[in-house]
C-alpha positions in Angstrom: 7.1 0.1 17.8 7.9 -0.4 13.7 5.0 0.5 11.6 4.8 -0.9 8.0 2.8 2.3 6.2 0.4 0.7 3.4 0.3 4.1 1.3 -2.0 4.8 -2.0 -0.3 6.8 -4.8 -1.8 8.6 -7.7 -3.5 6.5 -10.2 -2.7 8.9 -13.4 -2.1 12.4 -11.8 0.8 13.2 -9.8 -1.2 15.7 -7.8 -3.7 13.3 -6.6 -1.7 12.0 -3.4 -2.8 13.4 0.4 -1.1 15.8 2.1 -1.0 12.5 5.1 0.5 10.2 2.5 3.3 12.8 1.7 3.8 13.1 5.6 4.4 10.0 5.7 6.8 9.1 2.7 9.3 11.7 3.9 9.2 11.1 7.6 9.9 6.6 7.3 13.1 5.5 7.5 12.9 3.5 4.1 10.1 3.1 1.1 9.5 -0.2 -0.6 8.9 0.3 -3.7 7.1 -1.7 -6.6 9.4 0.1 -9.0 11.8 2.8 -7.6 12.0 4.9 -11.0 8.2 5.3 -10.9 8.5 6.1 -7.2 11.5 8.6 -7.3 9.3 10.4 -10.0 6.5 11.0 -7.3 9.2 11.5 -4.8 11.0 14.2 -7.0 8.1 16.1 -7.4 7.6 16.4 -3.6 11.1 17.3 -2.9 11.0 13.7 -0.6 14.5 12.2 -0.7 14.4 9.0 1.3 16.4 5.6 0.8 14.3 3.2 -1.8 14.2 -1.0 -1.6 12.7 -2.4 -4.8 9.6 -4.9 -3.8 8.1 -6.6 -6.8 6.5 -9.3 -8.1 9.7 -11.0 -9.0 10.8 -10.8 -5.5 12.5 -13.2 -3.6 11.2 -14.6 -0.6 14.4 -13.4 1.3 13.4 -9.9 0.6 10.3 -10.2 2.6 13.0 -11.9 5.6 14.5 -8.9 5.3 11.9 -6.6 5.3 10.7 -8.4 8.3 14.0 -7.9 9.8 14.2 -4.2 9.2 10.7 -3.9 11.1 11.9 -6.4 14.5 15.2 -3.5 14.6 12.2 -0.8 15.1 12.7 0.8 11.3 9.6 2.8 10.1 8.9 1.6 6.6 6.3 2.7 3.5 5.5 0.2 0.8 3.6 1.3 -2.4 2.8 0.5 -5.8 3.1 2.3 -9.0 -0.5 3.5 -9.0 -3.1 3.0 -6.2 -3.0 1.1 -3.1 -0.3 -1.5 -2.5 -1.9 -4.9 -1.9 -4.5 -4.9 -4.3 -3.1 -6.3 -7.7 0.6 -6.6 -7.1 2.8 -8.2 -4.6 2.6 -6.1 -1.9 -0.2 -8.9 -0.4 2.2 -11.4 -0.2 4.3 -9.0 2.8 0.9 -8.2 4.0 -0.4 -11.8 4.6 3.4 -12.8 6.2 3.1 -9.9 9.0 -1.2 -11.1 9.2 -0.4 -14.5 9.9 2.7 -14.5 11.4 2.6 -11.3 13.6 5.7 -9.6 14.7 5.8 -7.8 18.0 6.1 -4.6 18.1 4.8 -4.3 14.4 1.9 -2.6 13.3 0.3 -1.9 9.8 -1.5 1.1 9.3 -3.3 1.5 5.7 -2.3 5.2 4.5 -5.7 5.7 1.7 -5.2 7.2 -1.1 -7.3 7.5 -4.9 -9.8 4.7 -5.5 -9.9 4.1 -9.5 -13.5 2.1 -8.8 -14.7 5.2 -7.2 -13.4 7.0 -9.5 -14.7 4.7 -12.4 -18.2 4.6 -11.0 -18.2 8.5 -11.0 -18.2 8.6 -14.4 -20.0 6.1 -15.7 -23.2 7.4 -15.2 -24.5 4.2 -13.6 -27.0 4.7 -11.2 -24.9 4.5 -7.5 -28.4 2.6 -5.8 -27.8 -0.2 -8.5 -24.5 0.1 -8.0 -24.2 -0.7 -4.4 -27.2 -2.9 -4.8 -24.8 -5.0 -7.2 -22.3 -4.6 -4.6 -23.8 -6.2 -1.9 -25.8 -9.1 -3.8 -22.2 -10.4 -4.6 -21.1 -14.0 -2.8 -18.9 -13.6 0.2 -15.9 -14.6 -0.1 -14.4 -17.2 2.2 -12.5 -14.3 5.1 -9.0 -15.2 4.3 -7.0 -13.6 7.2 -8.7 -12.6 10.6 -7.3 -9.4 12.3 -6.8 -9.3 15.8 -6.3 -5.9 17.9 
């Protein structure tokens, strides 16, 4: 089975990445990355040397192919983002929602967590956290986009 590791990085400080999320960026057999120099930088610091594929916002279609192709031959693979969790705000969502709603056998996706900068945000702020998740929860629904099956 080919898993496609969804792994949060350090938001600001380098040292703010798990000791799982290391594991797993030196034991894949490839990292996506949103932009490989910011990644090698993490990766230097960690002594990780492993074979980088840029994933960005500018690319092609044919890079998610592929990706997908790399996953069906059983490769292991770890996408992330410059800073947090890949999937949120850059174009890690569009892989994401391919392998949702067109699932690949013998692929999983296992979400790696990592630093939340809303936590992290709302920590400081010195907003009451009872208003806070009261706020949270009066918000609309949004319409579920993808269902996930087992």
């Amino acid at each position: 089975m080919a898993i496609l590791y969804i792994v949060a990085t350090p938001i600001g400080n380098l040292e703010d990445i798990s000791k799982r999320a290391l594991r797993i960026l030196s034991e894949v057999d490839l990292i996506l990355a949103e932009d490989t120099r910011v990644t090698r930088k993490l990766l230097s610091r960690y002594q990780i040397n492993k074979p980088l594929i840029s994933y960005h916002q500018h690319s092609r279609l044919q890079k998610i192919d592929h990706i997908l192709e790399l996953l069906k031959k059983g490769k292991n693979l770890a996408l992330v983002s410059d800073a947090g969790t890949p999937g949120i705000s850059d174009p890690g969502n569009l892989l994401i929602e391919k392998i949702v709603q067109e699932p690949v056998e013998g692929v999983k996706i296992v979400s790696i967590p990592g630093p939340s900068a809303l936590t992290a945000g709302v920590s400081l702020s010195g907003f009451p956290m009872d208003r806070f998740c009261s706020w949270v929860s009066r918000r609309p629904k949004r319409k579920e986009r993808n269902s996930f099956k087992e």
